[in-house]
Structure formats: structure tokens, C-alpha cells
C-alpha positions as CSV (number, residue, x, y, z in Angstrom):
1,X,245.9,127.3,-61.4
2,X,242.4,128.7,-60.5
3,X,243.0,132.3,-61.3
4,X,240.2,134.8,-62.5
5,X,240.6,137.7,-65.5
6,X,238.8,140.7,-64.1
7,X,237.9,143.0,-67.2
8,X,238.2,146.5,-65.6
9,X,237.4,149.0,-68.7
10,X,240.2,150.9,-70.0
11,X,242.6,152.0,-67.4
12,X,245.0,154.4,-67.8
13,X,247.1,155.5,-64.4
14,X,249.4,158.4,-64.0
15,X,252.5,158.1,-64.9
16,X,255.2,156.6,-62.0
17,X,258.0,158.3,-61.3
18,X,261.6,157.6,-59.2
19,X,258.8,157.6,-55.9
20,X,256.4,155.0,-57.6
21,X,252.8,156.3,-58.2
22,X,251.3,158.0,-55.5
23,X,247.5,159.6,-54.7
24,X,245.3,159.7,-51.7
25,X,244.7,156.4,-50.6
26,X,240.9,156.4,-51.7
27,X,242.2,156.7,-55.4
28,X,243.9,153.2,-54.2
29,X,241.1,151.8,-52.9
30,X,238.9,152.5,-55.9
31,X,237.4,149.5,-57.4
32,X,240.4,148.3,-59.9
33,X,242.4,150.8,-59.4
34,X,245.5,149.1,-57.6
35,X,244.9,146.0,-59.2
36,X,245.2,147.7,-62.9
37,X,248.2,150.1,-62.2
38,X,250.1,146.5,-60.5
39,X,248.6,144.7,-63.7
40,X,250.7,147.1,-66.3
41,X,253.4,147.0,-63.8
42,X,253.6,143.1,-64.4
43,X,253.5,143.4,-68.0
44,X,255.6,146.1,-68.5
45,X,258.6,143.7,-66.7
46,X,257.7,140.8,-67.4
47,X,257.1,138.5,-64.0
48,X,256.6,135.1,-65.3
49,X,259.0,132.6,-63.7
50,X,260.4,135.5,-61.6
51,X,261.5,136.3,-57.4
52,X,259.9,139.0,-56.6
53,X,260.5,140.8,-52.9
54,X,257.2,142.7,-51.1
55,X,256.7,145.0,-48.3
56,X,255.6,148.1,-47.0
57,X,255.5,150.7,-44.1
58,X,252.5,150.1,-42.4
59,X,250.6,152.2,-43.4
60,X,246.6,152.4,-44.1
61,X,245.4,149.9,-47.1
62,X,249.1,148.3,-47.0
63,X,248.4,144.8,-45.8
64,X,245.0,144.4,-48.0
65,X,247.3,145.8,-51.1
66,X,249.9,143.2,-50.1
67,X,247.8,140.5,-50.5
68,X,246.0,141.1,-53.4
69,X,249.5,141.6,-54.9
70,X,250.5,138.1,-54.2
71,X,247.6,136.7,-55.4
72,X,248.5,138.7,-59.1
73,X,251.3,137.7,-58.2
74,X,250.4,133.9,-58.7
75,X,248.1,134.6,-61.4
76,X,250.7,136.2,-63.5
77,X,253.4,132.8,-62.7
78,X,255.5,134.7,-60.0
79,X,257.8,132.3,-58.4
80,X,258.6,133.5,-55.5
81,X,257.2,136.2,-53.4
82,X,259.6,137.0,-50.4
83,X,257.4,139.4,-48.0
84,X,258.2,141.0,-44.4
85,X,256.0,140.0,-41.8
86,X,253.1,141.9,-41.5
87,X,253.5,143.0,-44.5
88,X,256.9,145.6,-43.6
89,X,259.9,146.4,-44.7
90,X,261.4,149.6,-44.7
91,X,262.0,151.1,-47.8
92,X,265.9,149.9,-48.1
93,X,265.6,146.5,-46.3
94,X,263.6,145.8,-48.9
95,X,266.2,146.9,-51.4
96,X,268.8,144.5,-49.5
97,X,267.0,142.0,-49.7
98,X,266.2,142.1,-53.5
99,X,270.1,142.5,-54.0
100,X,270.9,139.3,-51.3
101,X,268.0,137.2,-52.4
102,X,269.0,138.1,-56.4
103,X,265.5,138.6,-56.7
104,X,264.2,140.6,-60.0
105,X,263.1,143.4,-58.5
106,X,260.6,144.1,-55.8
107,X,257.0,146.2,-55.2
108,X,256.9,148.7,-52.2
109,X,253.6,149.9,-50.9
110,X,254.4,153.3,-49.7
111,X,254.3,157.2,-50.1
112,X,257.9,157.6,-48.3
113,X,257.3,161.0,-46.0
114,X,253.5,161.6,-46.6
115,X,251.5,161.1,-44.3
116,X,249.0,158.1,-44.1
117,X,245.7,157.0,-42.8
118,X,242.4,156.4,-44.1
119,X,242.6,159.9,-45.8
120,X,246.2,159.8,-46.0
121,X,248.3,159.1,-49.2
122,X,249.1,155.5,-50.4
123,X,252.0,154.6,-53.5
124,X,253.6,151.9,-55.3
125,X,256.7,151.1,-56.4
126,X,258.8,149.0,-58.2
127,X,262.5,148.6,-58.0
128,X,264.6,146.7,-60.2
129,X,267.1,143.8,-59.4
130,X,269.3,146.2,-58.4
131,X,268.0,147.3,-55.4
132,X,266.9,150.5,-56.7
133,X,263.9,152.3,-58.4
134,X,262.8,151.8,-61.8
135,X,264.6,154.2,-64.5
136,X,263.0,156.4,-66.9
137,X,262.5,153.7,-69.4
138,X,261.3,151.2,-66.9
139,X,258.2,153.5,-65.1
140,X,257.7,155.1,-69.2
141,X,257.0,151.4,-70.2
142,X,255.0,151.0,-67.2
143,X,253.1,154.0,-68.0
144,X,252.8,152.8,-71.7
145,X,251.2,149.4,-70.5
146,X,248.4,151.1,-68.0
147,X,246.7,152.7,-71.2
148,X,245.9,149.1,-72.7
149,X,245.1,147.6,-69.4
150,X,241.4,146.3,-69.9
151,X,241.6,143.6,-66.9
152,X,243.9,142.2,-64.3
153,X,244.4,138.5,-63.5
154,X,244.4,137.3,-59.9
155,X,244.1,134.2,-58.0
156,X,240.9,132.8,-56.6
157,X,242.6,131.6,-53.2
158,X,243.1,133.9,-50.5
159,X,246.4,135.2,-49.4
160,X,248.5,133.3,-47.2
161,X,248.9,134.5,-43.4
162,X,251.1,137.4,-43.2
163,X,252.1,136.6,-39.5
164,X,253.8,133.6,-39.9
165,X,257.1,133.3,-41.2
166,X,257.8,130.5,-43.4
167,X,257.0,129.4,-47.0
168,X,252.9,129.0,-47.9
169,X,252.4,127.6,-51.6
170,X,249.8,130.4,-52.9
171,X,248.4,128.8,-56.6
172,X,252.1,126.8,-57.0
173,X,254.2,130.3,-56.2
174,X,255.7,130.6,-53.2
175,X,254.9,132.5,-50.5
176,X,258.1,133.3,-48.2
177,X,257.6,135.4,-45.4
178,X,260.3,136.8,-43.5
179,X,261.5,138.2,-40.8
180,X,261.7,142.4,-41.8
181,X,264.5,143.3,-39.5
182,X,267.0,140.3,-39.2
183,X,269.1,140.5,-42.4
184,X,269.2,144.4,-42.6
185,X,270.4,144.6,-38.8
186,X,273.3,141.9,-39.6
187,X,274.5,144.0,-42.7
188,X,274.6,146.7,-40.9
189,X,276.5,144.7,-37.9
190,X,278.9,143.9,-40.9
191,X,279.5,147.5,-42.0
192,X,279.9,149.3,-38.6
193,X,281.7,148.7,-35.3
194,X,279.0,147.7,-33.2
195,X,281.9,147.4,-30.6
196,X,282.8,150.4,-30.7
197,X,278.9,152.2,-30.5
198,X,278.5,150.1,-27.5
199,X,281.4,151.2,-25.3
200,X,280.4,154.8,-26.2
201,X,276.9,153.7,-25.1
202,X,278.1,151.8,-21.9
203,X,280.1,154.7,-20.7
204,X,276.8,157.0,-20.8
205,X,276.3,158.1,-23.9
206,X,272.6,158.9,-24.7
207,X,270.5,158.9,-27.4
208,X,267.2,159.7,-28.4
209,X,265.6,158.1,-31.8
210,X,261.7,159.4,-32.9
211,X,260.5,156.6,-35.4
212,X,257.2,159.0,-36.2
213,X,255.3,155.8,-35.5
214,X,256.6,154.4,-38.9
215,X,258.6,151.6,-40.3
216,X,261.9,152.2,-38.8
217,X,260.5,151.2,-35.0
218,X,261.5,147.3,-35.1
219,X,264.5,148.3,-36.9
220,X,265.7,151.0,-34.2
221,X,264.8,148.7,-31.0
222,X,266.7,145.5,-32.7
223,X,269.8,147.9,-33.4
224,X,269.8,150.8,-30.6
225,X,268.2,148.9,-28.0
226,X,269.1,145.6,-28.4
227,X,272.3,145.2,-30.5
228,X,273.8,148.2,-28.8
229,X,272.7,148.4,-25.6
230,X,270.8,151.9,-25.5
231,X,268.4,152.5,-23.0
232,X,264.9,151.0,-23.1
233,X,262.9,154.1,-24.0
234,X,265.4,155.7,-26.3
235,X,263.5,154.7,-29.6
236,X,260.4,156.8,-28.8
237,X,257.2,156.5,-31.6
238,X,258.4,153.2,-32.2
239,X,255.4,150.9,-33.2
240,X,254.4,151.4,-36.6
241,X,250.6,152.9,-36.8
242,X,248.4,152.7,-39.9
243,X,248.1,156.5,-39.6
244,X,251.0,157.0,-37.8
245,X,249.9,158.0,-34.8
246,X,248.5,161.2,-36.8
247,X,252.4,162.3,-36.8
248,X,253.6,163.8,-40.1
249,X,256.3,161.2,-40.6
250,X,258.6,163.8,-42.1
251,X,262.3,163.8,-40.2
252,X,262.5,167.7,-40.3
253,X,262.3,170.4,-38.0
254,X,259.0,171.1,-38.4
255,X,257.4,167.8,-38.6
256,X,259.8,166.2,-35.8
257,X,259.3,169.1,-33.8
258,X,259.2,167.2,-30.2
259,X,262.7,166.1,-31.3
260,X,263.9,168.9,-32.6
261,X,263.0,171.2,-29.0
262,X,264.3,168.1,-27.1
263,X,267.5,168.6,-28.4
264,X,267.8,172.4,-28.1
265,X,266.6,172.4,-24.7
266,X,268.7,171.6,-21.2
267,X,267.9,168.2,-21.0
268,X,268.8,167.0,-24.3
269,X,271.0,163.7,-24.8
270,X,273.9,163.3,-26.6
271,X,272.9,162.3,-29.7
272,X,269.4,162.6,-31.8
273,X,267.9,161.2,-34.7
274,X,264.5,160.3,-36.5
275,X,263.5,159.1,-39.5
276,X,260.7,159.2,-42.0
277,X,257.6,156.6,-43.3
278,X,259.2,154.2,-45.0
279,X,262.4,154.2,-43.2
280,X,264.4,156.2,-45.9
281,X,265.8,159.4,-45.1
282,X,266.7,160.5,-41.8
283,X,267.6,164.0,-39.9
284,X,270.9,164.0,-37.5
285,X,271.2,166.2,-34.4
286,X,273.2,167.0,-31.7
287,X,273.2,168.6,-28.2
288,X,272.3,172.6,-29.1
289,X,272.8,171.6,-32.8
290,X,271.0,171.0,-35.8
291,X,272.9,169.4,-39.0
292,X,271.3,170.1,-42.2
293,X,271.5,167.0,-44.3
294,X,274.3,168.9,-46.6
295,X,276.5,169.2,-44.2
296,X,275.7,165.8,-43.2
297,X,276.8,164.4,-46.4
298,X,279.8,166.0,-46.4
299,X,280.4,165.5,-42.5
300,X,280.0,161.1,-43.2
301,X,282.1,161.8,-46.6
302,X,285.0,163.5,-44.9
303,X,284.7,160.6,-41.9
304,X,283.9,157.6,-43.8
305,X,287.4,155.8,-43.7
306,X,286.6,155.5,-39.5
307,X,283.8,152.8,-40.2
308,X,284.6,148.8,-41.4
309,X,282.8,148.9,-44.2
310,X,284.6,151.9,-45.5
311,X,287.9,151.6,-44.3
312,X,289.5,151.3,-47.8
313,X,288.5,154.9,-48.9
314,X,285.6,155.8,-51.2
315,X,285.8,155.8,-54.8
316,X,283.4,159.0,-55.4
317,X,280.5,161.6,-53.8
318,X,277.3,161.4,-55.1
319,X,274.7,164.3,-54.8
320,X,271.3,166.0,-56.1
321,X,272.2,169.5,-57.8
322,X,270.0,170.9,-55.3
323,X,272.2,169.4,-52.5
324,X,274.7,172.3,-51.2
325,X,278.5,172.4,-52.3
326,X,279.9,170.9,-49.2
327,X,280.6,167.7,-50.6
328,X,282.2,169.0,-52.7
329,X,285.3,170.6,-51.1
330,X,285.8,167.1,-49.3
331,X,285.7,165.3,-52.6
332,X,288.3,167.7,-53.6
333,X,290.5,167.5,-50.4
334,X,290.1,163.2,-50.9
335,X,291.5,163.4,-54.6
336,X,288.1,161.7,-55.7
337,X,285.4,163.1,-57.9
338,X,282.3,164.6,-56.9
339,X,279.0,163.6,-59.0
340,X,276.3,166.0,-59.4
341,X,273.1,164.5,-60.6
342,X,269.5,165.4,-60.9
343,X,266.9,164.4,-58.1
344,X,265.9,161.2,-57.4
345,X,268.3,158.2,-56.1
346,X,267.8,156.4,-59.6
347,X,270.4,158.4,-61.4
348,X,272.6,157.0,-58.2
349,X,272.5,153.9,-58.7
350,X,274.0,153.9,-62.2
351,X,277.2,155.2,-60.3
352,X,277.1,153.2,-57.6
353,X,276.7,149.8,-59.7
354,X,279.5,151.3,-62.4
355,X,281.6,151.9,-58.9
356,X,282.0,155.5,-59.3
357,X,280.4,156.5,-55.9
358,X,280.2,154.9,-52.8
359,X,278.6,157.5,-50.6
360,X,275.3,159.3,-51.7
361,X,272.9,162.6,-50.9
362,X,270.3,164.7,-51.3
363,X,269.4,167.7,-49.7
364,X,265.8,166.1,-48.7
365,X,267.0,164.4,-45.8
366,X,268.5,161.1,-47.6
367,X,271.8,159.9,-47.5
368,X,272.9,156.3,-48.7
369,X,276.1,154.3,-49.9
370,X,276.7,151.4,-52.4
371,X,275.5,149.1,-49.5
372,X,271.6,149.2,-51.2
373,X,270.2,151.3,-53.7
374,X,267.8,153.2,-51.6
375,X,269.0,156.2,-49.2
376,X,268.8,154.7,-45.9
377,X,267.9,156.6,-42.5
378,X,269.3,154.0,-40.0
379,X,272.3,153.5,-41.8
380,X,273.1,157.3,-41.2
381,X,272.6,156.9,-37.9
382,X,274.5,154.6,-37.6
383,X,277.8,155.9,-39.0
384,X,277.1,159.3,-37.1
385,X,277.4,156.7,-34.0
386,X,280.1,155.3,-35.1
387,X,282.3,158.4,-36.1
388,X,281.2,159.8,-32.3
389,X,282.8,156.3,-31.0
390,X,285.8,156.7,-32.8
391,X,286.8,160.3,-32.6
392,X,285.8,160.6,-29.2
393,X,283.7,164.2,-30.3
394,X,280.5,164.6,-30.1
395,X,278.2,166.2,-32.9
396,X,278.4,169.5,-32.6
397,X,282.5,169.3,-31.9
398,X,282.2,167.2,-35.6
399,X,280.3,169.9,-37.1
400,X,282.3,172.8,-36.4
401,X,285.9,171.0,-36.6
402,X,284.4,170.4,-40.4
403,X,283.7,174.2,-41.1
404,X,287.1,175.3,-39.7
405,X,288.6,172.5,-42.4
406,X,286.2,173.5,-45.4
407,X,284.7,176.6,-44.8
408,X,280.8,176.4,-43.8
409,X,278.0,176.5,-46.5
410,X,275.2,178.3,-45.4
411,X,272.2,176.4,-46.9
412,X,268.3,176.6,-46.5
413,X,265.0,175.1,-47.9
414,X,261.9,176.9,-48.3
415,X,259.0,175.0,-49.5
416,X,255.4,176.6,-50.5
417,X,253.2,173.6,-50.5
418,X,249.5,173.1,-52.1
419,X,250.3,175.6,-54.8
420,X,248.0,175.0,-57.9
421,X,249.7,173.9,-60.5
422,X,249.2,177.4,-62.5
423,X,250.5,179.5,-59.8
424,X,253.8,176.9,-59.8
425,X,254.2,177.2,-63.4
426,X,254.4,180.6,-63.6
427,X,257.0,181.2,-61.5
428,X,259.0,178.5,-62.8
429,X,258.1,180.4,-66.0
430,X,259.2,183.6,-65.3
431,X,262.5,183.0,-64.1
432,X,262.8,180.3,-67.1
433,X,262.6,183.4,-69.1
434,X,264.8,185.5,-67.5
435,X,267.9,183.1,-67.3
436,X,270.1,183.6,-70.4
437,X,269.8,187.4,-69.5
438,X,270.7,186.9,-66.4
439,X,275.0,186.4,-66.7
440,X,277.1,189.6,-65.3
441,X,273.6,191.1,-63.6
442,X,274.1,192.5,-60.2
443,X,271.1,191.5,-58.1
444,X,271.0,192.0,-54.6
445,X,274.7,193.0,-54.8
446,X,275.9,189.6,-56.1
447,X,276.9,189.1,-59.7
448,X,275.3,186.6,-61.6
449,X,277.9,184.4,-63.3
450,X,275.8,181.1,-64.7
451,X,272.3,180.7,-65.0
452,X,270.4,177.6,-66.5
453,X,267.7,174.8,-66.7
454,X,270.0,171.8,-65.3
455,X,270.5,169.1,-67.8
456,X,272.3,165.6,-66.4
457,X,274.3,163.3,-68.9
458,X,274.7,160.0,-67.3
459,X,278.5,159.6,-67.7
460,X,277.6,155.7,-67.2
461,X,274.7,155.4,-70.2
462,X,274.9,158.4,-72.0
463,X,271.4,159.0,-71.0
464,X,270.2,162.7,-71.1
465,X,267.2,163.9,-68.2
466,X,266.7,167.7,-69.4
467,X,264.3,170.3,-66.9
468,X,265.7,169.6,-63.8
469,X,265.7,172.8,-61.6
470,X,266.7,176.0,-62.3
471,X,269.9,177.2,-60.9
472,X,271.1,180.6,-60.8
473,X,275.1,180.4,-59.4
474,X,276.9,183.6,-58.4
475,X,280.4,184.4,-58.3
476,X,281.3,184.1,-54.8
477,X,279.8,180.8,-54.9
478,X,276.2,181.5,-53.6
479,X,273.7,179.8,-55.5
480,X,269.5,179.8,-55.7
481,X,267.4,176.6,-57.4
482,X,263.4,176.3,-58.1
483,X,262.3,173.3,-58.9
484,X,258.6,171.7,-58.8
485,X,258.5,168.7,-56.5
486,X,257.0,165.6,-57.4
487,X,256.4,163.8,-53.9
488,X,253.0,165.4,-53.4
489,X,249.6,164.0,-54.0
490,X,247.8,167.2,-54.3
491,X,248.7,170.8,-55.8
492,X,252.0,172.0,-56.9
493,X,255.1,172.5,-54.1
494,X,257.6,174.7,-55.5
495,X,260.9,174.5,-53.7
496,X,263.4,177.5,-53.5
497,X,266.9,176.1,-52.5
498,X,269.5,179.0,-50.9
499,X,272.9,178.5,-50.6
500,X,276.3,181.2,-49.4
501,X,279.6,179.6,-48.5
502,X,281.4,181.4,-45.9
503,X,285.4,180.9,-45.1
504,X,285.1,183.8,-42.1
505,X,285.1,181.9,-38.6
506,X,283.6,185.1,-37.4
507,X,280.4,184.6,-39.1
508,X,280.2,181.1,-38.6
509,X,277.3,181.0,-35.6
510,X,275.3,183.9,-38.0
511,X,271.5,182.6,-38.0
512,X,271.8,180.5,-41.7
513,X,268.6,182.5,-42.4
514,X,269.9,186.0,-42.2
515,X,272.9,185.1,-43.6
516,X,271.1,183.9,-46.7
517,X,268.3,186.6,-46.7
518,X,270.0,188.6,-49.7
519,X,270.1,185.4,-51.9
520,X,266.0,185.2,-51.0
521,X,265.8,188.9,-51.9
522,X,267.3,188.2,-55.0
523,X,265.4,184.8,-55.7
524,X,262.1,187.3,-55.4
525,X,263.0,189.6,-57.4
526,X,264.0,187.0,-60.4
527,X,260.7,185.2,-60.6
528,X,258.6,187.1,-57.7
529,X,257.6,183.7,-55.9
530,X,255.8,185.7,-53.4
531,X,254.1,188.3,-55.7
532,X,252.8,185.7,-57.9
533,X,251.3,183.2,-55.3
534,X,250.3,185.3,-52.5
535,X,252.6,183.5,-50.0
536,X,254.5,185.9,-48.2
537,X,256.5,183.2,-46.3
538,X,257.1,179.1,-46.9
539,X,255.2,176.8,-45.7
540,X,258.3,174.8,-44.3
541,X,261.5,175.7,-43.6
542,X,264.6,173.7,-43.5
């Protein structure tokens, strides 16, 4: 096998985490740089005689990463490479095809929701054979392996054609490229009632779908277009762009703006969705109304039953603990418990694959079920399509029928980006300090009854994940939680999460941010967010 040892110096990357490692693509594109964090990933796991899956979402550097990966690939005695044409696969086709392939895990080039381009952000990640992204102990040893890295091995022959599907023999591995879009659109043919979606469709039912120019635009015209009979033109942003199209390819109100005005305005459809870089998370919307992804958890909980592939009832809720209650109360109303984890869709998939989930969230726009191990924007979409074919109601009707059933959880996200990582800390810091005094305090005339630092015991493991937000719970049931977010390449975002339930029909259509201004008030005056970085508003709010 013709292979080459590149000595590189001593290497030692930054340490992955549940999103892979990500920086600004130039850090990538350093000399060594890729090639020695993917060198310590291969050791780390071990690769010899292994299948591996491959794929990204499009973006800048992805296909010349891609193929230097295969040729490490070969040089470390990889198998079998299975790799989407072009280099794509969104971010949980790739995880079904690990799980239908029984690959051993899989390497996806992307930085999810950031955006891309030449001075854009890049990442890499690896997922294990289930589907799902590394664990602590997998990206630790991973991180443990980069500070010995003194080389990398590669092949000397160039990378197969990318743009052809079949098998290529790269150095006695195979190379199998594949078709991105096939398998994922038939499991999702297997788990909905396509039938159903396309009399709704047939009898005028319209839809609008932004891809943001990212990965999910083959798999939106195969499905909505094609499989389902929506309207040429209703998948809008739908070829993936290395830079995507200079779009934000974040599935929020602020980033999918054009979307989001569309659907408030007179000529909205019936239906609106988009989704994000790598295909992942997704944000739901209807004529005049905009879901938060809480309620959208809780809204596909309460309504799961309706669809095929949930039609025997779901064994448990899965969320993030800065996710609002409302999946809760439906868990409760289903007799079935109600999982409340730290962030990041690992700590998922130790439920899912021990069966005591089947439907997933977080409050950043992801939603998922045991069909992968990655939250999955289409797939949302999807059953939002399908409950509407079924019930006969459209998304707004769905919304509010929920809140008259469970009561209606006003919930917002405020996000102050590009923080240094000193100003971040000290907030964090001083309400870190504050918490155990914190119990029976009025503040903003709500009494305090729980404050902590969330700790998480994996009732599957026993593992322990300690630090992960800070959560101050009142007694009617509002709550507030700060937590640094680590899906940025540069800076410190700090996140404030707001939350007030409401059981009053009345106050039902109050603005969600007046109606949770008091729990800001009394966020401020616990750790002085604003005081202490200067911002007198977010950056983003959702």
C-alpha cells in the first residue's frame, strides 16, 4: 500500500465536544491541521479493518477535506468508506446510514448552524456506530491522542471521483459512493403517511420550505416536491452553496427572516418550515403563527400516535434542561416519563438505545426520535405534515387546541453573542455565587424555590456530567437558565433562557416577551448580564 507518514511537529487540537471540533475554516486549512486532528481521531478509535460512513454539508473546504479523509482513510486500513455524492449528507442521513450500513461510526465535515464560506467556520465530527456523536470518553480520548500526534499517514493516490456513484478501490479500501438522499427519503416514506401528506397537498394545501442554501435542498425537492407532490418552487434556497448563498443558515426568526415575514404577512401558505446547515434542526410555522421549538416538542409528543411509525405509543420524552416544561405535562397526561438531560443529543442517545425515549428535543431548534441518533429537521417536518393530514387542523388550530389542553408556557431565548470569554465568566460567576442564597428570596415578585448548577446522572450508565447551566426555578413554575454555549468559533455566547407557564386563556395571545419581562428583570438583577457586558439588549432573540 503506497502510503506516506507526514511528520507534522507536535500537534495538539482543542478539545472536541458533542458538535465535533469547530474554528474558522483557515484554522482547517492550515498546513496539518485537519490532517492531525483526523489522525488522533483514527487512533483514538481504532479504524483498522473498519466501515466507516463520510459526508458533509457543502460547505467551503468540505469536498478537499473529504478526500484527504479517504486517503487516511486507506493509509490507516479503513475498509470501507461509504461517502454521499459530492461529498453530502445531511447531518442525520448520515447517522442512518451508519446504523443501516452497521458501519463503525462515521466523520461529518460540518459546523451545523454557522455560517460557511472561505472565512466562514469549518468542523469535524465523529459519531459512533450508533448513529450518534461521540461521548465524553470518546472526544476525551480523542483529545488525549491529538497531544502525541507527531505525523499523519495518508495515501499517495488521489481520491476517487466524488460524482460517481459506485465502488472505486482507493489503496485496497473501498470507496462506495452513494446516493445522499435515497435511503433517508424511503425511511422516512416508512415512518409517515406519505398518502395521507399528499391528499392534503392535492386538495391545495401549500407549503413553503427555505433550505438557507444548505444540505437539506436535495432532501426537500426528493420529499416535498417529488414524493409528495408540492408545488415546484415550494423548496426555496434549495441548492447547497459553499457559502451558502451568504445566508446565515440558522432556522430562526432572525436568520430566516424572509420566511419568517412570509408567513406573518397576507400571502402566506399554509404551512412553513426551514432548516439549518447540516440539515439538523429545523423551525415550524404556520399562517400568522410562530411555534417555538418547545412547544413543538410537546405539540409532535402529544400527536405522535397519528403517524405509522408511532402508532404504538412512545415509551418516553426526552429533552435539554434548558428546553421549556411543556413536554412535560404531556408526558404526564401519556402515563410515560419525561427525561431531562443536559445539552447536547449524546446524553439522548443513551435513552433512546436503552428504549426509554422515543421522541427527543432541545430548545435550539432540534427535535429527533429513536429513528437516528441525530435531531433531524425534515423529519419534523414531516410529522407536522402529517399530524395537519390527519386532524384536518392546521398549525395554528394545533397550537392553540394544545394550550387549552396543557396550559401555555411562555418561553424565550436571548442570546449575547461575541462576548469575551471574561466578560461570560463573570456573569456565570456572579450568579454561581449567589445560588444557595437564593431559596425563599422574592425577586421581581416571584419566590425563589430551587436554585442550582444542573448536574445529570445518566439513569442508563451511571455517568455524572456536572456544570451544566444554571437554573433558578420559582414557585409558580417560572424558571431562568445561563449557560455558556459551545457552538461558536469565536468569543463567548452566553444564553439566558426565560420561561412562565400560564393556565389563564385570557392571557394566552399576551406578547411571550412582555409576559416574561419580570423573569428578565429578575435574571438582571441576579447576575447583572447587562451591567457587566455592556449589552443592553441580546443579540438574538427567540
Amino acid at each position: 500500500m503506497p502510503t506516506t507518514f507526514v511528520p507534522a511537529g507536535p500537534f495538539a487540537g482543542q478539545k472536541p465536544g458533542t458538535s465535533g471540533l469547530r474554528k474558522k475554516t483557515a484554522a482547517f486549512r492550515a498546513p496539518h491541521y485537519l490532517e492531525c486532528f483526523v489522525q488522533a481521531t483514527f487512533d483514538a478509535v481504532g479504524v483498522q479493518g473498519k466501515v466507516l460512513v463520510l459526508g458533509g454539508d457543502g460547505r467551503f473546504f468540505g469536498r478537499e477535506a473529504a478526500g484527504l479523509i479517504m486517503r487516511m482513510a486507506a493509509a490507516n486500513g479503513v475498509t470501507r468508506v461509504i461517502v454521499g455524492r459530492g461529498g453530502l449528507l445531511s447531518t442525520p442521513a448520515a447517522s442512518h446510514l451508519i446504523r443501516l450500513n452497521g458501519a463503525d461510526g462515521g466523520i461529518i465535515l460540518s459546523a451545523s448552524h454557522n455560517p460557511g464560506g472561505e472565512d466562514g467556520d469549518f468542523g469535524v465530527k465523529f459519531n459512533i456506530a450508533n448513529g450518534g456523536p461521540a461521548p465524553e470518553a470518546v472526544t476525551e480520548a480523542i483529545h488525549k491522542a491529538s497531544a502525541g500526534v507527531t505525523g499523519y499517514r495518508i495515501s499517495d493516490h488521489p481520491a476517487p471521483d466524488l460524482d460517481r456513484i459506485g465502488e472505486t478501490d482507493l489503496d485496497g479500501m473501498t470507496v462506495q459512493v452513494v446516493d445522499p438522499v435515497t435511503d433517508y427519503a424511503e425511511l422516512m416514506e416508512r415512518m409517515f403517511d406519505f398518502d395521507a401528506i399528499r391528499r392534503m397537498i392535492a386538495g391545495g394545501f401549500t407549503l413553503r420550505f427555505d433550505a438557507m442554501c444548505a444540505v437539506t435542498g436535495p432532501y426537500a425537492v426528493e420529499i416535498l416536491e417529488r414524493r409528495l407532490g408540492a408545488a415546484p418552487g415550494s423548496v426555496v434556497n434549495a441548492t447547497p452553496l459553499p457559502d451558502f448563498g451568504g445566508m446565515h443558515p440558522d432556522p430562526n426568526p432572525t436568520w430566516a427572516s424572509a420566511l419568517y415575514d412570509l408567513m406573518l404577512s397576507d400571502d402566506a401558505p399554509d404551512f412553513g418550515a426551514a432548516s439549518d446547515g447540516d440539515g439538523d434542526r429545523n423551525m415550524v410555522m404556520g399562517r400568522g403563527i410562530y411555534v417555538n421549538p418547545s412547544d413543538s416538542l410537546a405539540v409532535l409528543a402529544e400527536h405522535a400516535h397519528l403517524c405509522p411509525g408511532y402508532a404504538g405509543g412512545l415509551r418516553g420524552i426526552a429533552r435539554s434542561m434548558p428546553t421549556s416544561t411543556a413536554a412535560d405535562r404531556v408526558a404526564a397526561a401519556l402515563g410515560i416519563p419525561c427525561h431531562e438531560t443536559p445539552t447536547g443529543w449524546k446524553f439522548f442517545g443513551t435513552l433512546l438505545d436503552a428504549g426509554h425515549a422515543t421522541i427527543c428535543g432541545e430548545e435550539s431548534f432540534g427535535t429527533g426520535s429513536d429513528h437516528v441518533r441525530e435531531k433531524d429537521g425534515l423529519w419534523a417536518v414531516l410529522m407536522w405534515l402529517n399530524i395537519q393530514a390527519i386532524t384536518g387542523h392546521g398549525v395554528e388550530a394545533l397550537v392553540h387546541a394544545h394550550w387549552r389542553r396543557f396550559g401555555r408556557t411562555f418561553y424565550s431565548r436571548h442570546d449575547y453573542e461575541a462576548l469575551s470569554v471574561r466578560q461570560a465568566e463573570s456573569v456565570m460567576a456572579t450568579l454561581r455565587t449567589a445560588l444557595p442564597t437564593l431559596p425563599g428570596q422574592w425577586v421581581e415578585g416571584r419566590r425563589v424555590a430551587m436554585a442550582d448548577d444542573f448536574a445529570y446522572v445518566d439513569p442508563v450508565d451511571g455517568s455524572v456530567s456536572t456544570g451544566q447551566g444554571l437554573r433558578v426555578v420559582f414557585d409558580d413554575g417560572a424558571r431562568l437558565v445561563l449557560r455558556m454555549s459551545g457552538t461558536g468559533t469565536e468569543g463567548a455566547t452566553l444564553r439566558l433562557y426565560l420561561e412562565a407557564p400560564c393556565d389563564d386563556p385570557d392571557q394566552f395571545g399576551i406578547d411571550p416577551q412582555s409576559m416574561l419581562a419580570p423573569v428578565a428583570a429578575a435574571a438582571e438583577r441576579m447576575c447583572g448580564l447587562a451591567h457587566q457586558t455592556g449589552r443592553l439588549a441580546p443579540d438574538v432573540i427567540t
